[in-house]
N, C-alpha and C positions, 0 to 999 in steps of 0.2 A: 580623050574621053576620061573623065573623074572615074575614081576610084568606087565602085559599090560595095557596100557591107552585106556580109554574107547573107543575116537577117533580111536585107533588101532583094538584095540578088536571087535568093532561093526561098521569098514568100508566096505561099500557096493563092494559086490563081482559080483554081476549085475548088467544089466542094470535096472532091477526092484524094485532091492534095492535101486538107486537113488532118494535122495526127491528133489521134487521140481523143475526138470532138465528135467522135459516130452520132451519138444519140440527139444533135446537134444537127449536122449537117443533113442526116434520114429526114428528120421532121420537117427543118426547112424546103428538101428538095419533093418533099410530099406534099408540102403544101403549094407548091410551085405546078406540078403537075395538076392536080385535082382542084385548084384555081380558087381556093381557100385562101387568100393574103390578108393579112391583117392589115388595119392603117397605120401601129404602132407595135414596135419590137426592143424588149430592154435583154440587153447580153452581161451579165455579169459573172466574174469570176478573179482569180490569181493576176500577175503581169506576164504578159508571156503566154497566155494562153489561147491568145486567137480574139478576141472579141470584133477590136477593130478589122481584122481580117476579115470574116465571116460575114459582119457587116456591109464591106466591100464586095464580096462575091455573091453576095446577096441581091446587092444593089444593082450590078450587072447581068445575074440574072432577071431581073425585075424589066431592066431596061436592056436588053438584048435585043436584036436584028430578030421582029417576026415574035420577040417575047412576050410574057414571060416564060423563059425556057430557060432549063437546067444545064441542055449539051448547046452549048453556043458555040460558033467556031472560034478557033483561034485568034484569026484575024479579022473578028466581026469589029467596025469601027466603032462603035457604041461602047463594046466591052472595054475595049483599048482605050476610048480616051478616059473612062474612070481608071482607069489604073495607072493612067499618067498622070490625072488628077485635072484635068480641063475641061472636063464637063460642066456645060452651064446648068445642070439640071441634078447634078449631086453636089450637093455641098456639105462639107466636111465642116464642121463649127470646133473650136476647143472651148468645153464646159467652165473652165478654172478662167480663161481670160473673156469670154462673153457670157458673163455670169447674172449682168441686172437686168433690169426691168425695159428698159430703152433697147435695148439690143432682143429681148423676147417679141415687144414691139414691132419692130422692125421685120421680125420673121414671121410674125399675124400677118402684118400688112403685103410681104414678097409672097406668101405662100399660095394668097387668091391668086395669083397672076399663071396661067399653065405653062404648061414647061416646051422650052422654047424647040427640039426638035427631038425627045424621045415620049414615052408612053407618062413617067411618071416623075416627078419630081421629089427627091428624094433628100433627109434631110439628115445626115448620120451626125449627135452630139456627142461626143467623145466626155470620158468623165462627165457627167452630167451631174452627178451627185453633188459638183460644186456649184449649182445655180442657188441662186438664194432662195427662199421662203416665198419673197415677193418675185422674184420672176418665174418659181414653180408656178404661183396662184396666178400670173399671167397668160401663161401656157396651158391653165385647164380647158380651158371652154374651147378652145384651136385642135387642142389633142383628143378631146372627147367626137367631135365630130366636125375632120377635117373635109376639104373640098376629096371628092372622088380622086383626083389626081395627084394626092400627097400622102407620103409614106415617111414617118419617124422611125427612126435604128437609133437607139441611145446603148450607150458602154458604159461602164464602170466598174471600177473594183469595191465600191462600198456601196453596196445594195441599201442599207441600214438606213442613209441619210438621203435617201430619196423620200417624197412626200408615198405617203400609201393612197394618197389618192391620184399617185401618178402613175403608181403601182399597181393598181387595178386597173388602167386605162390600155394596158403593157400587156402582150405577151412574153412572159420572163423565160430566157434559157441561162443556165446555170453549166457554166464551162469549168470542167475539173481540171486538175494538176497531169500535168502527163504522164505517164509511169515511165520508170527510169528506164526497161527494155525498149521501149517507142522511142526515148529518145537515143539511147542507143543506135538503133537502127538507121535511124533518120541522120544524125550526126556521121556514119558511117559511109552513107551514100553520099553524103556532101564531100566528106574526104576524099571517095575516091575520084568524083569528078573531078576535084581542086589539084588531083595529083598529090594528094598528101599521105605519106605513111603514119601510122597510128596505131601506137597499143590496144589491144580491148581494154586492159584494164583502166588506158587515160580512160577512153571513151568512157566507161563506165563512170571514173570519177568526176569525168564533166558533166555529165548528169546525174548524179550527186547533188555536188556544187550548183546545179541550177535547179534546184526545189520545183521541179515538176516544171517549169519555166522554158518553154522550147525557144525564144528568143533569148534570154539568158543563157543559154548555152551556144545557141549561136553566135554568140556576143562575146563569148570565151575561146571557141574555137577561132574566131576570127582572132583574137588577140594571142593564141597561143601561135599561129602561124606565125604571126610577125616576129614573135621573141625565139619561136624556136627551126623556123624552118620549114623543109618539106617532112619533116621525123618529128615524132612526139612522142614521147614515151611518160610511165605514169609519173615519175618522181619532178617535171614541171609541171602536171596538172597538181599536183600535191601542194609546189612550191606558192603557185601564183593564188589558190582559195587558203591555203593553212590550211587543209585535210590533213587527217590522220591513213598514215597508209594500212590496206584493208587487212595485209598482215601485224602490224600495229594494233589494230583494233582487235583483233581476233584474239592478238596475245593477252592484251587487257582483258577480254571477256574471260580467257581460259582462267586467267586470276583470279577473279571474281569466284566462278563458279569449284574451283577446287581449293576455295578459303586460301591461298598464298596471297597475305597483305603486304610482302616485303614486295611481290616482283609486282604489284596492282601499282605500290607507290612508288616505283621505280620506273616502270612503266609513262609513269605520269607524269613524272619529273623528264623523263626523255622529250615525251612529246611538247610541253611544255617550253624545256631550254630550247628545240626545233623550230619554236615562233609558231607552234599552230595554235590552230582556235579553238579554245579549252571548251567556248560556249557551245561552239560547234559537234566537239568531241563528244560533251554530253547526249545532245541531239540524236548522234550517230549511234551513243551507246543506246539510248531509249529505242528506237528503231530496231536496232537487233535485238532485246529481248521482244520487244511487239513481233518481231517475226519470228521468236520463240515458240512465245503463246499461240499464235494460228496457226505454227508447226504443228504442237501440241492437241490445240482443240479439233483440228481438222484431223484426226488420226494419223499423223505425222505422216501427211501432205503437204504438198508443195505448191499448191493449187494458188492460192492467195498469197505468195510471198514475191514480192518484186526485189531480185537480189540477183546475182551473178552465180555463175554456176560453183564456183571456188566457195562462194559466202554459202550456199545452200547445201555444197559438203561439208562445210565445216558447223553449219544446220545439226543437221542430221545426224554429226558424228558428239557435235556439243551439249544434243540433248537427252542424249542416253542419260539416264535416271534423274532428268528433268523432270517436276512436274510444274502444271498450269500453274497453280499456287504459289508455288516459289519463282516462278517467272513472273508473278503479278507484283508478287509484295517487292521484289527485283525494282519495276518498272516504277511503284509509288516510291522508293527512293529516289529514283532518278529524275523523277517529272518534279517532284520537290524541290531539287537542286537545284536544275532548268529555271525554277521559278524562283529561286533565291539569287540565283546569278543576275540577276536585271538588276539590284541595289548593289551587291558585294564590292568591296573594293580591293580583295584580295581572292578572285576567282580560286586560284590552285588551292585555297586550304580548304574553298569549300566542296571542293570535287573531292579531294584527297577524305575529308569525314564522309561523303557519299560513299563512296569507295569501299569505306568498312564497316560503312551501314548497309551497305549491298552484301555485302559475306557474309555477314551479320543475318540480316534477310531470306538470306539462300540457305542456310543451316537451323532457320527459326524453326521450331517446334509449335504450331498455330494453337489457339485458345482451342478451339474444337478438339483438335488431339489432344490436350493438356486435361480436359474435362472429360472427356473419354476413358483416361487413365487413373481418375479420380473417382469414377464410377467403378473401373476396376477395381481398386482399394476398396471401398464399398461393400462390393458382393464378394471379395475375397480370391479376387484375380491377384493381389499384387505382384506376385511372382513373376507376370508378364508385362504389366504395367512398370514394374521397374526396370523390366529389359530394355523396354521403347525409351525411356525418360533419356533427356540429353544428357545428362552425367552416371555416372552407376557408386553406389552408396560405398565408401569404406568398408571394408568387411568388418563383421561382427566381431566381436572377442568376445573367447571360450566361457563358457561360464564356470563359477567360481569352484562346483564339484570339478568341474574337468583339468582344471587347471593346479588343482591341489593333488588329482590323481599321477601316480608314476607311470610315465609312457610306457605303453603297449610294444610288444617284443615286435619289428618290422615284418610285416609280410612280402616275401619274394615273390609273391602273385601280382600283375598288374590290376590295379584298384578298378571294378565295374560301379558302374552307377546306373543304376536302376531310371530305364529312359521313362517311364510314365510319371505322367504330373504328379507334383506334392496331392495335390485333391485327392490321388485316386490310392495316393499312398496310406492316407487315413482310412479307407473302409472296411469295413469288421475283416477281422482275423479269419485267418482258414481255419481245418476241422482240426487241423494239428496242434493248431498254437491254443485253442479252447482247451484242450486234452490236457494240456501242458501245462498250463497256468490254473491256479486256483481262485476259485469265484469269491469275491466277497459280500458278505453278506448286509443287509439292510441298516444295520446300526454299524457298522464298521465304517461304510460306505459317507452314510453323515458324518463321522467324527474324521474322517480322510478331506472329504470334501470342507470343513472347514477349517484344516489347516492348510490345503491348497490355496484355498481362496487369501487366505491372511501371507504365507509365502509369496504368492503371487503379486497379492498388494502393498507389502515392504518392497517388491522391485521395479512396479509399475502401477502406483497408487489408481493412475486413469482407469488399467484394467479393470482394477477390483470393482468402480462401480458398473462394469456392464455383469462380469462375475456374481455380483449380489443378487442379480435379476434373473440368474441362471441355478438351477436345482442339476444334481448328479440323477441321471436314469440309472445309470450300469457300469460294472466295471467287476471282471474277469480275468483281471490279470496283466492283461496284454492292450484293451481297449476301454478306456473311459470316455463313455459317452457322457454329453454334460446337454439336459435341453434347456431349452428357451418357448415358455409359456407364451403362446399367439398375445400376449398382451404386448411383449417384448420382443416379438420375433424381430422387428425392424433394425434390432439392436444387432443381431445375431453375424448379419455382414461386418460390422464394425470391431469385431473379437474372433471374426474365421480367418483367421489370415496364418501365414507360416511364419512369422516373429512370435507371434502369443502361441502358437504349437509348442515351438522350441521351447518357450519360458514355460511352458507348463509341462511339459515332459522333461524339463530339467527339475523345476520343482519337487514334482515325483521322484526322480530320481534319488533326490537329496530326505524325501520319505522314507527312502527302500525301496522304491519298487521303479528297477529299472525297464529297462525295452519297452516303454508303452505308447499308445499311440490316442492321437486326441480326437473326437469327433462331437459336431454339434449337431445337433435337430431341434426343428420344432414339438414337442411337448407339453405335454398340459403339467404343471403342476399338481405333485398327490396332494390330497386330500386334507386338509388341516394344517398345507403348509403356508407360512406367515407370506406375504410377496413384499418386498421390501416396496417403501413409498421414496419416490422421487431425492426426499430431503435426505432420509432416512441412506438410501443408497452413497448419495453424496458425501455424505457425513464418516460414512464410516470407511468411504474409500479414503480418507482425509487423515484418519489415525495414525497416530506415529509422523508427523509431518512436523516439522517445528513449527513453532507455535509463534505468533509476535501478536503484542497487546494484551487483550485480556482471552482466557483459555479457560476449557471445561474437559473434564477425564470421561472418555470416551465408555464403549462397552468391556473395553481388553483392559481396564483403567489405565490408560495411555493418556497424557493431556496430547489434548486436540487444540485446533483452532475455533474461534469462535464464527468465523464463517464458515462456511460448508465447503467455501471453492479457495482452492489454492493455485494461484496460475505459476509456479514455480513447475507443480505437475502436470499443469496443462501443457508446458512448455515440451516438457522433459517427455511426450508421449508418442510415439512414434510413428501414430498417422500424422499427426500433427507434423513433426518434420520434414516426412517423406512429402507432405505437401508443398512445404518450404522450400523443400530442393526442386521439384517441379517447378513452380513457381517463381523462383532463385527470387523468394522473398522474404522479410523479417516480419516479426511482430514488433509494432510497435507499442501496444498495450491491448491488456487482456482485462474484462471484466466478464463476472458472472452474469 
């Protein structure tokens, strides 16, 4: 007796034999019972998935001893001879080699005739999607309304290229991909009849390698037998598809995700020189962050992930301070590549750029938090907004009183630092520090406030003009408050910050009047004071700026520029950079 192929040998004879195919085989064996048959049935899906099969036990069921009936016996001769294939009343067509018009013909003409000794006569086209156009439109009017005693089952894998008016003549069942635990399972019980020993882990890899495909994998197990024996183990299921083994891949991913690009591209170069399938690799990496993500979404559940118990601890344990978002942007690298790899003709270098466009990825800092942090600057967060930022700024250097001063005799006390926010640090003084300090008065307060403003604006010309927009309320010694007229208040976030703190309680300083602390509010302007206009503002934060072209002497008789706007200052102004470094971008030019 010949040799049978596994596939052959251990093709499902029921509908309960089918893996994988429930929502499939329930409907058919419902409608078998409750005597609901259709005249016409289109099965499409994957290879490997069962179509032609289901079509077969379908057929049997149709035409069973006493049918149609779902539990037919074993040895009912009806069933048996379709599945030997000599039944005159099933016939199996191939769609690709009886594809014209003459041969549609011919099965108009056979199908009036009844069927020679069971209930129905039964017509299964395999691929069908290859009929022509003109043997589709030959086949309407037969298939719309055939004799009582004929029943079409057509298969295919490209549903697409069917006519849609063949398509609605159809009941369509849609046969998915197997999941890799089904085939597991299934693959194992064949082992053990066959007397074969076998790894889990082959197992696993050979459904892997057969893409949901349960005749694919039977296809491999039968070929692993012959090259390897009654023992299988993972490192020939590896050798004979080029899989990457799952330890391999796990190392890769750990790469990725803890930004080491030396051992990612090392990594790669291993698997690589090992002759696997770099396209493949990709694949496999895409697949594991997807089963990241529905780690993730599902509240790090395991519910939807078809993976091995090995791959789902290292799930679980690789997603610790994962989030969704960096598994996503992860995954559009990766699908990109996948789709670059079809023309490339040097696969490895474009995996190897994926690779640290994936770290790259994983470590991004997304626009949404980048504009969130720029809001912060704003309202005068920046102090936390530059903690998050992905770089942290140079430190400041001293300012020029501090640095001319002779250092302070060392304290042997460990240095505290006052844990509450800079914000909460500016709020009025206590009753002590009022006591202590002496208040200054109305005219003093003006002639103070405008050499602040002009000190100020020799060291940071941008300030000066939100400065001009601002009047002094008060000032006591200890606490100068400075408001912003509701006309301006929208300004007032763009000058709270703790850089322009420091510049102006340095400035002060270098007035006399050390220890003081800065605060802004909203305020109304007294009474007969000038509010600078827009240009007016501009202009005179501009003073003392060298000057190019032609020049006019300001109000300090300082020559000015003859425009108002200097982007030298724009440049130089320190939201402005701090946005730069967020950003990690340049100006490339500045206009008023």
């Amino acid at each position: 007796m010949s040799y049978q192929v596994l596939a052959r040998k251990y093709r499902p004879q029921r509908f309960e034999d089918v893996v994988g195919q429930e929502h499939v085989t329930r409907t058919l064996a419902n409608a078998i019972k409750s005597g609901r048959i259709a005249h016409a049935y289109l099965f499409t899906g994957p290879r490997g998935t069962g179509k032609t099969t289901l079509a077969r036990i379908f057929a049997k069921c149709l035409n069973a001893t006493d049918g149609p009936r779902v539990d037919f016996a074993d040895d009912d001769p009806k069933a048996n001879e379709i599945t030997e294939g000599r039944s005159l009343d099933v016939l199996e067509i191939d769609g690709a080699s009886n594809n014209g018009v003459e041969q549609v013909r011919d099965l108009r003409e056979t199908c009036q005739y009844v069927p020679a000794s069971s209930k129905f006569k039964i017509y299964i086209i395999d691929e069908v999607h290859m009929l022509t156009t003109a043997a589709f439109n030959a086949l309407l009017k037969t298939l719309e309304e055939p004799p009582a005693h004929v029943k079409f089952l057509f298969a295919t894998t490209d549903p697409e290229k069917v006519l849609a008016t063949i398509l609605s003549r159809c009941q369509r069942f849609d046969l998915r991909r197997i999941p890799i635990p089904l085939i597991v399972s299934h693959l194992g019980e064949i082992a053990k009849k066959e007397g074969i020993k076998i790894e889990p882990e082959a197992l696993h890899a050979i459904a892997r390698g057969a893409d949901g495909g349960m005749r694919d994998a039977e296809s491999t197990l039968d070929q692993l037998i012959s090259f390897c024996g009654d023992t299988i183990v993972e490192a020939d299921v590896l050798s004979m598809f080029g899989l990457a083994a799952q330890g391999q891949l796990l190392a890769l991913v750990e790469a990725i995700l803890s930004a080491d690009g030396t051992t990612a591209i090392r990594e790669l170069n291993q698997l690589a020189t090992g002759g696997k399938d770099l396209g493949r690799l990709v694949s496999d990496l895409l697949n594991h962050f997807r089963n990241f993500m529905l780690f993730l979404i599902a509240g790090r559940k395991a519910d939807q992930i078809e993976a091995s118990e090995a791959e789902l601890e290292a799930i679980r344990r690789q997603a610790e301070g994962l989030e969704v978002e960096q598994a996503r942007r992860i995954m559009e690298v990766l699908a990109e590549c996948e789709w670059k790899l079809r023309d490339a003709s040097s696969k490895k270098i474009v995996i190897e750029i994926a690779l640290l466009k994936a770290i790259e990825a994983r470590h991004a800092v997304s626009i949404d938090a980048v504009l969130k942090q720029l809001n912060a600057l704003r309202s005068g967060g920046e102090g936390a907004a530059v903690a998050s930022a992905p770089k942290i700024a140079a430190p400041r250097p001293a300012p020029a009183a501090l640095r001319e001063s002779p250092p302070a005799p060392a304290d042997p006390r460990p240095e505290t630092r006052d844990p509450r926010p800079e914000s909460l640090l500016t709020s009025a003084p206590t009753s002590s520090e009022k006591s202590s300090a002496p208040a200054v008065v109305a005219d003093d307060i003006e002639a103070l406030w405008r050499q602040l403003v002009e000190a100020a604006g020799r060291a940071r010309p941008f300030v000066k003009t939100y400065l001009l927009e601002a009047h002094p309320v008060s000032f006591d010694g200890r606490l100068f408050t400075i408001g912003f007229d509701p006309e301006f208040s929208d300004h007032m976030g763009l000058v709270d910050n703790s850089k322009n703190h420091d510049l102006l309680t340095t400035k002060l300083r270098e007035l006399g009047h050390a220890t003081v602390r800065i605060k802004f509010i909203e305020a109304e302007a007294p009474v007969g004071r000038k509010r600078p206009t827009p240009e007016e503002a501009s202009l005179n934060s501009m003073e003392g700026a060298p000057a190019s072209g032609e020049a006019k002497v300001g109000k300090s008789g300082k020559v000015v520029p003859e425009s108002a706007f200097d982007p030298n200052s724009f440049k130089d102004d320190p939201l402005i950079k701090q946005a730069l470094e967020i950003f990690k971008g340049q100006i490339v030019n500045v206009r008023s």
